[in-house]
PANURO-21123 format. One record per atom (N, C-alpha, C): residue in one letter; z, x, y. Coordinates in pm, whole numbers, plus 32768, in hexadecimal, padded with zeros to 4 digits. Each point is the difference from the previous one (the first is absolute). Layout:
AZXY/...
***
This chain:
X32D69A9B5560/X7F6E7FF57FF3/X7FDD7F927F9C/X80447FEA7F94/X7FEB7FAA7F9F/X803E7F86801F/X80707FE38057/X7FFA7F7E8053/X7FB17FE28032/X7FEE8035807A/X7F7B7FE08039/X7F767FE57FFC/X7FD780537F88/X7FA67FCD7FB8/X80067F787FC1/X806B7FEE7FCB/X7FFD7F8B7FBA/X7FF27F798076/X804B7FF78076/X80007FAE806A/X7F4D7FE67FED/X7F9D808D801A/X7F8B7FB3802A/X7FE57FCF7F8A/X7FE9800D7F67/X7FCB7FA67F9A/X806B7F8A8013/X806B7FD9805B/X80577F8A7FE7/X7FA57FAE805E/X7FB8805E807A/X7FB37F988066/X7F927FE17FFA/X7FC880037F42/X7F897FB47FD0/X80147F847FE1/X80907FF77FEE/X802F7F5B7FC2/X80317FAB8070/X8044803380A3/X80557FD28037/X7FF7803E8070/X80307FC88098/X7FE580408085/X80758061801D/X7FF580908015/X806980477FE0/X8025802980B6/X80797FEE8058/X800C80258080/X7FC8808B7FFF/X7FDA802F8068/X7FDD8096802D/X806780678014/X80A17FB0800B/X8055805B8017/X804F80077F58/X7FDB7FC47FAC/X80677FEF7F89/X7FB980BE7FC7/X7FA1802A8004/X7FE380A67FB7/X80648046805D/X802180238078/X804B80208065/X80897FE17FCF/X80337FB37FF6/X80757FB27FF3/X803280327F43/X7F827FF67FCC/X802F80157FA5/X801980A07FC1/X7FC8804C8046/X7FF180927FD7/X808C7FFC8030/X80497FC3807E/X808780698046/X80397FAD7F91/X80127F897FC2/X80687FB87F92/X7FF580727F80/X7F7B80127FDF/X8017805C7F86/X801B809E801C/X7FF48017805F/X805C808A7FF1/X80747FFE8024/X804D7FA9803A/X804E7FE68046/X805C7FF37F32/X7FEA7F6F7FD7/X804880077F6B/X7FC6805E7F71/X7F7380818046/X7FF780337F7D/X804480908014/X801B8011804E/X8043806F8053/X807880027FE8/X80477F697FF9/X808D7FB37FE1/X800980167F80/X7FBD7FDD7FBD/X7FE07FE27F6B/X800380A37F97/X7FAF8035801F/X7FD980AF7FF1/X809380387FE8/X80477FE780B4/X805980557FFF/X809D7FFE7F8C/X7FD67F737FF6/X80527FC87FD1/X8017807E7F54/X7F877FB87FD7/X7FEA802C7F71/X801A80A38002/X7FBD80438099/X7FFE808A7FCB/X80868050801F/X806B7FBF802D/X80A180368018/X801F7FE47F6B/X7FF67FA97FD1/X80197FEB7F61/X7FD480577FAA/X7F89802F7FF2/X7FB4807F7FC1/X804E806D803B/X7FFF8054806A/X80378039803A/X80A080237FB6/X804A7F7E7FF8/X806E7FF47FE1/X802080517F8A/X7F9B7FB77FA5/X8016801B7F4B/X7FC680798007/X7FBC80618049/X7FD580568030/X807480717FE1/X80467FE88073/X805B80357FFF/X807B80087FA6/X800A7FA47FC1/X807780047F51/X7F9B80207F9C/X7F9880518009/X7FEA80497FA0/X7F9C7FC17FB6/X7FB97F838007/X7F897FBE7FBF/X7F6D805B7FEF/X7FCF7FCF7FCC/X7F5380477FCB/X7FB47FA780AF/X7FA4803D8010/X7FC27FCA805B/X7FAD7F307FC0/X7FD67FF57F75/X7FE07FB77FEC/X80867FA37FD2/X807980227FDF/X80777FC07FF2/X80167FC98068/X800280698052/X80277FBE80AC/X7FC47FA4802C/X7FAA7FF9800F/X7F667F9B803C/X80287F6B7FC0/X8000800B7F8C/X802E7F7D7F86/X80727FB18021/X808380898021/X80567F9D8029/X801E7FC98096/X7F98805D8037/X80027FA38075/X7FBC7F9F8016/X7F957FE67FC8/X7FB97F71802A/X804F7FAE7F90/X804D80027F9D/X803C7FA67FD5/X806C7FEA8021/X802780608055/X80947FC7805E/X7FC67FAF80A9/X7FC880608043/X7FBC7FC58083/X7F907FC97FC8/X7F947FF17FBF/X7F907FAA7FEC/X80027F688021/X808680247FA9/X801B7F317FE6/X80257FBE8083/X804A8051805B/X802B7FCA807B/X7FB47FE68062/X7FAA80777FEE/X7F437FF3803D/X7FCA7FA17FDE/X7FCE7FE17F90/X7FBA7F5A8001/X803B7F8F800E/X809E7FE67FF4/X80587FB6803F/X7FBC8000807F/X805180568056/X7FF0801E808B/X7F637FDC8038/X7FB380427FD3/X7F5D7FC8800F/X80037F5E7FF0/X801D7FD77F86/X7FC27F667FDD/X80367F9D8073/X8088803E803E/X80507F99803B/X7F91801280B2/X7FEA80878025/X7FAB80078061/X7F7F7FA77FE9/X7FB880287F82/X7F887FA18000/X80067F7B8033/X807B7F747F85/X7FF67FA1801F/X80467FC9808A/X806E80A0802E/X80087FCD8095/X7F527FF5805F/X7FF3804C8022/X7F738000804A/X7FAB7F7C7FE1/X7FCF7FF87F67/X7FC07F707FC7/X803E7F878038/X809480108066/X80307F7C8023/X7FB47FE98074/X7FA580528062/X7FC07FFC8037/X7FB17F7E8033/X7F9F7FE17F6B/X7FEC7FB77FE7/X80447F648031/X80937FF17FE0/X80377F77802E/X7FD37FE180C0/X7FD18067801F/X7FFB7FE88092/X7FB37F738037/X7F81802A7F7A/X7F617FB98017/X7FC18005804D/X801880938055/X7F7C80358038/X7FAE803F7FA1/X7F657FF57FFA/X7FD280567FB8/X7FF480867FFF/X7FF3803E807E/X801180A97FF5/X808480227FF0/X80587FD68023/X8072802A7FB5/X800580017F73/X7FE47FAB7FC3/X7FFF80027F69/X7FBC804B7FD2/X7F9C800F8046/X7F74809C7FB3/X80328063800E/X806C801B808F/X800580797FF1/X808E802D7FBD/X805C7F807FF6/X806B80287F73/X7FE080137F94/X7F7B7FBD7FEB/X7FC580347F71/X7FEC80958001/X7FBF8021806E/X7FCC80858008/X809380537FFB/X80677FE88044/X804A805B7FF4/X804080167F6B/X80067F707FD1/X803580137F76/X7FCA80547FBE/X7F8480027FFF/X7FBF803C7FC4/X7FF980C27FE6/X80157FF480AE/X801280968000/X809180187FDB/X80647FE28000/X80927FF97FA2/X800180497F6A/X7F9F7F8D7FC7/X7FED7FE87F73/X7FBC80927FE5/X7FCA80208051/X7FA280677FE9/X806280877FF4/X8038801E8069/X807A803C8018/X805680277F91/X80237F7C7FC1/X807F80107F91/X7FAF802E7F8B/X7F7A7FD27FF6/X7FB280217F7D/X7FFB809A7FE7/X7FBF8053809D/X8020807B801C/X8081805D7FBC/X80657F9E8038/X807980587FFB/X802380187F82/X80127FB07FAD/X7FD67FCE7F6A/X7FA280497FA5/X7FA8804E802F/X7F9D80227FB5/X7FC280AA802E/X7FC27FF3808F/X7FC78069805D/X805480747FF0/X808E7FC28045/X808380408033/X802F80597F77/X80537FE57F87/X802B803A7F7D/X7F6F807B8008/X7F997FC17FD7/X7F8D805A7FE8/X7FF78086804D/X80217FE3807D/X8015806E8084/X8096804E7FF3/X80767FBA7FD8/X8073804D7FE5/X7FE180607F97/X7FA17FE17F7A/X801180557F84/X7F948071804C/X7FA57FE4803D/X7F9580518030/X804F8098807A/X80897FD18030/X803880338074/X805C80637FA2/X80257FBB7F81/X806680667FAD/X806D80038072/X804D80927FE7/X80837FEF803C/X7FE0804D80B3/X7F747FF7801A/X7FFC803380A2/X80497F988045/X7FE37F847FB6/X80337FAC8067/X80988001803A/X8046804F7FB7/X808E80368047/X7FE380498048/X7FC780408037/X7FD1808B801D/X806A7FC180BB/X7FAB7F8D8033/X8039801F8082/X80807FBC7FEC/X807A7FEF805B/X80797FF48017/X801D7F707FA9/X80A47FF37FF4/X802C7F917FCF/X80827FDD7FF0/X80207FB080B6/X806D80138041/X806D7F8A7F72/X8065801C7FED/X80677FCC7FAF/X80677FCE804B/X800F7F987FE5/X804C7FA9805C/X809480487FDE/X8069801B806A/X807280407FC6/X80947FCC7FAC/X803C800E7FEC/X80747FDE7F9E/X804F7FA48051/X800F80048088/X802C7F5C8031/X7FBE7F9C8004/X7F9580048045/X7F837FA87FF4/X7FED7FBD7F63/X800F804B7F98/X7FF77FB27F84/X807F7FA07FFE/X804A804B7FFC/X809C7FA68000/X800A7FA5805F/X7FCE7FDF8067/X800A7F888051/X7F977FD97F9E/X7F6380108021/X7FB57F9B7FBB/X80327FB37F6B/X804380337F99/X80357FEA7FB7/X807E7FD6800E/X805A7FC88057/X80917FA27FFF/X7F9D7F98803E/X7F9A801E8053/X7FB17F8A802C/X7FCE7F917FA1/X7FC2802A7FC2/X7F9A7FE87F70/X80827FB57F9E/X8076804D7FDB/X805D7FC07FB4/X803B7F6F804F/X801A801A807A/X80537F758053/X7F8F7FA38013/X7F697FEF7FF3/X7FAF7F9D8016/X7FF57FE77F79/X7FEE804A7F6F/X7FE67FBC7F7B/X80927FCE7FE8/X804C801B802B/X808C7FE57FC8/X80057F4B8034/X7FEF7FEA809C/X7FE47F84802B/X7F677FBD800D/X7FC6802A7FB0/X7F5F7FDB7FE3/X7FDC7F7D8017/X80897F908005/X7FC17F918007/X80137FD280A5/X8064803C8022/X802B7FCD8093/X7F96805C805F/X7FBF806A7FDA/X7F878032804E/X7F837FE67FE1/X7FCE7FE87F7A/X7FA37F9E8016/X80047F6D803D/X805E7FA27FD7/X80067F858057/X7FF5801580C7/X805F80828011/X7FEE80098055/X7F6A80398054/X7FA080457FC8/X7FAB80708015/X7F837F6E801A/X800F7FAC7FBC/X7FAE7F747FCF/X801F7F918034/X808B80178058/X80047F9C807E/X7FC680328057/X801D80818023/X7FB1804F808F/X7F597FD37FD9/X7FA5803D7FA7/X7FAF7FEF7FF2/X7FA57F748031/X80407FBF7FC7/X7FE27F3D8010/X801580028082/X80658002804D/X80087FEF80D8/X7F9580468008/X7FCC80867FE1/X7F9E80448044/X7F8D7FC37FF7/X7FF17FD97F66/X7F6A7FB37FF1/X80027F7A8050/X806A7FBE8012/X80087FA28035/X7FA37FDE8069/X7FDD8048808B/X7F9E7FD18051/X7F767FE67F92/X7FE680347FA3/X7F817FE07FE3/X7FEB7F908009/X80377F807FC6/X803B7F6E7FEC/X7FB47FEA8067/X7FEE8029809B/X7FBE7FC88046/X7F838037804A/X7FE380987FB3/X7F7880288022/X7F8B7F9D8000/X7FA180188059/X7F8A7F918036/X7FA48093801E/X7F9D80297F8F/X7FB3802B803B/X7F4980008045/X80008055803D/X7F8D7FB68079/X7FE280898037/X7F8B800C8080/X7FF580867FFF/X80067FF7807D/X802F809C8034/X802B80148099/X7FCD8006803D/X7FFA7FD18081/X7FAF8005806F/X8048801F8092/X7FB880138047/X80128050808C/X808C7FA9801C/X80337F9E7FF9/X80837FD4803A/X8063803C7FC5/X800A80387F94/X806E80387FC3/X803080BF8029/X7FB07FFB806C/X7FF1809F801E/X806780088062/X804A80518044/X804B80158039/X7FDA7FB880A3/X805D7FDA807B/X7FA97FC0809C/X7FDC808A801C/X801380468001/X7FD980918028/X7F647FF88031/X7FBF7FF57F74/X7FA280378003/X7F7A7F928025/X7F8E80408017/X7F9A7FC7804C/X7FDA7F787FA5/X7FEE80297F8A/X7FF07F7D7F69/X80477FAD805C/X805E800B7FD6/X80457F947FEA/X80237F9B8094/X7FF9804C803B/X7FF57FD2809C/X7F737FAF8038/X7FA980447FD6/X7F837FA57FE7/X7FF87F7C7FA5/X804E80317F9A/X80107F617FA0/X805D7FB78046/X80337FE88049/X80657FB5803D/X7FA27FB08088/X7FCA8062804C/X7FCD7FC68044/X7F837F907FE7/X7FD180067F8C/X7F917FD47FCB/X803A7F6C7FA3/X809B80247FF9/X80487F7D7FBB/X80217FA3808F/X80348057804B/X802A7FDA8074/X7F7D7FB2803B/X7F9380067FFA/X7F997FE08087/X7F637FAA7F8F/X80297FEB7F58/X7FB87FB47FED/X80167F987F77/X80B080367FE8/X802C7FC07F8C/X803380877F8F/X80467FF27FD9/X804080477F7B/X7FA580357FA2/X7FA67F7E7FD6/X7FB9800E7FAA/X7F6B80447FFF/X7FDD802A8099/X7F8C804A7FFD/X800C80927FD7/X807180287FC6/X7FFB80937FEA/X80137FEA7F70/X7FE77F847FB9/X7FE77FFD7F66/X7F9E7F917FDF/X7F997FE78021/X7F9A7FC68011/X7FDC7FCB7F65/X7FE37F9C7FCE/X7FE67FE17F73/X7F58800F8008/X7FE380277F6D/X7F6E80367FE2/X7FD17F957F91/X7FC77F7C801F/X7FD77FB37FAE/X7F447FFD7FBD/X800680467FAC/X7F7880007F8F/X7FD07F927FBB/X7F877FAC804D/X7FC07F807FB5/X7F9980427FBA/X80037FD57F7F/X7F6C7FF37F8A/X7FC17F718030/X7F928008806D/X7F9E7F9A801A/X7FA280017F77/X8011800D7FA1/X7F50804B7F9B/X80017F337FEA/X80807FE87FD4/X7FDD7F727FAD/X80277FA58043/X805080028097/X80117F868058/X7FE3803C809D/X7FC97FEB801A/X7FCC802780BB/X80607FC58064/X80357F797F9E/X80457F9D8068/X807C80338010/X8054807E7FCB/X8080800C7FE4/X80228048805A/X7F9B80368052/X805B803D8085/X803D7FA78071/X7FC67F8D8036/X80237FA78038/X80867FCB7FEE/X7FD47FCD7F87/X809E7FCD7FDB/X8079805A7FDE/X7FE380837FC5/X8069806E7FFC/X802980118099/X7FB6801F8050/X801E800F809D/X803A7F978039/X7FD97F977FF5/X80707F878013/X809B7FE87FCE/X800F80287F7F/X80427FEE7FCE/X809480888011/X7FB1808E8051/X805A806E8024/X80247FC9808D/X7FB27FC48049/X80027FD88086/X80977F807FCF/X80167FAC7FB9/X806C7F878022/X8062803F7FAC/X7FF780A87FD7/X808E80277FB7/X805C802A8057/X80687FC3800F/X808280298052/X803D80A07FF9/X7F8A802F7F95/X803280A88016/X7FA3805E8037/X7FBA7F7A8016/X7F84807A805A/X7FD27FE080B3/X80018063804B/X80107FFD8082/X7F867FC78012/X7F6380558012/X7FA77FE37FFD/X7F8680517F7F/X7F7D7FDD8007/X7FA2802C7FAE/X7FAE80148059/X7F9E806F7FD6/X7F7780458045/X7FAD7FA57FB0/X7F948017806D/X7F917FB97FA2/X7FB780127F8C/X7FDF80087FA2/X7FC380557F88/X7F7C80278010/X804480837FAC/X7F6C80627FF6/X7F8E7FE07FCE/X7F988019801D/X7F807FDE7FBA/X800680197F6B/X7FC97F9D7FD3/X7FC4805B7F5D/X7FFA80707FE5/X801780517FC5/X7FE9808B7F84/X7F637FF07FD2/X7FD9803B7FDD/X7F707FE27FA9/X80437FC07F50/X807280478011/X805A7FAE7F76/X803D7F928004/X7FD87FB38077/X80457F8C8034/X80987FF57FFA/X804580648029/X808A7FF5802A/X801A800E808F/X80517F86803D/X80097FFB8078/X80A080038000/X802C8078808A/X808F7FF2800D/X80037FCD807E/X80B47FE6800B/X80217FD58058/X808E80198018/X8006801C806D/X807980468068/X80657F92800B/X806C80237FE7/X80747F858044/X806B802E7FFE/X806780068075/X806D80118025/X80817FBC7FF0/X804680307FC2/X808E7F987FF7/X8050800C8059/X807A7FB28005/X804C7FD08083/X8074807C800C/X800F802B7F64/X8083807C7FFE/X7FA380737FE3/X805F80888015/X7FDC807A7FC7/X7FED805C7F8F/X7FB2804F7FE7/X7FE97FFA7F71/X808880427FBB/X806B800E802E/X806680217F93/X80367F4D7FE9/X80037FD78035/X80477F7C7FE9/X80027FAE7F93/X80397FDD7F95/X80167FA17FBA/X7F937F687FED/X80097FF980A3/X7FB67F88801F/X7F58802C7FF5/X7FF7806A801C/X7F75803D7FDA/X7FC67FED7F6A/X803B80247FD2/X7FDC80107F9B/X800C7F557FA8/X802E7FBA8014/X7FF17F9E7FCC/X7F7F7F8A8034/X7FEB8052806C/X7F857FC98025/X7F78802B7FC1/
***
């Protein structure tokens, strides 16, 4: 609730997508839920060796706390990479999600302890399955043979990593349209035929906005000048005036709008 709230005072400063409150409620329960559980197996824990209910609470957010705002900060400025895309609703709405993150860890941090001392020791009350005496002993020869070679699994863990990120190197992003949909379906079968029977480029049509207020003469020559570009098929004729004197104008390029060549036009 207090994410979300915050999203609409964020969309007094900035255009916020319609799906980032949506998007962002399933992210924050999704890591405060993560986050919570985290801290409250730890309480729980010291719980159980015999701690005071306010002992317990203490040492768990100072054992799990810290890993929580770790864990949070690294989600935030992941999402904030958003941003490198340079679409603008993407970036509003990584803000927005960051935001609901931040919100999250502040919670867990603060809300959460307050609610453990308030729960006292009910909160054992329901079950609390214990992992059994092999299961530790593997996890633990595990844990010893990766710190023991700590450097040959991080180098290694950090080559994998780098190949994976690797396609990014050539992400191009742009937004989808009916050609990228499966032949199946009616979309996309219609966009084909419509590439097929009047050019590529009529199913991404360019939307050109003239300010006539201080030159009248600039549609002419703008229209001339889309008309002898080698990336454009043809141009419609332009629209009448606005009462704000903005006149657009329609023009088609020779490729489709995912194309490379599109966009440089």
């Amino acid at each position: 609730v207090v994410g979300t709230s915050l999203m609409t005072l964020l969309a007094r400063f900035m255009d916020v997508p319609n799906w980032a409150p949506v998007l962002g409620a399933m992210v924050g329960l999704g890591v405060g839920i993560d986050y919570a559980l985290f801290i409250i197996s730890r309480h729980r824990h010291y719980l159980a060796e015999g701690e005071t209910v306010p002992a317990s609470a203490a040492r768990a957010l100072a054992t799990a706390g810290q890993p929580v705002v770790f864990a949070g900060g690294i989600v935030v400025v992941s999402v904030l990479g958003l941003a490198v895309a340079g679409v603008p609703f993407m970036t509003a709405g990584g803000i927005a999600l960051a935001l609901m993150v931040a919100v999250m860890v502040a919670v867990s941090v603060t809300l959460l302890p307050a609610l453990l001392g308030l729960s006292g020791h009910a909160i054992t009350r329901f079950g609390f399955r214990r992992s059994g005496h092999e299961d530790s002993v593997r996890w633990s020869r595990w844990i010893t043979h990766v710190t023991r070679f700590s450097w040959a699994y991080g180098i290694a863990v950090v080559a994998l990593l780098v190949a994976l990120a690797a396609p990014m190197l050539s992400l191009r992003p742009g937004i989808p349209d009916d050609g990228t949909l499966p032949t199946s379906r009616t979309e996309r079968q219609a966009y084909d035929l419509v590439a097929q029977g009047f050019g590529p480029g009529r199913n991404g049509p360019f939307v050109v906005a003239i300010d006539t207020a201080s030159d009248t003469s600039a549609v002419p020559r703008l229209v001339d000048a889309l008309r002898r570009d080698r990336g454009v098929a043809s141009v419609a004729e332009p629209s009448p005036a606005s009462p704000t004197g903005v006149v657009t104008v329609v023009a088609f390029p020779t490729t489709g709008p995912q194309y490379e060549a599109t966009r440089d036009t």
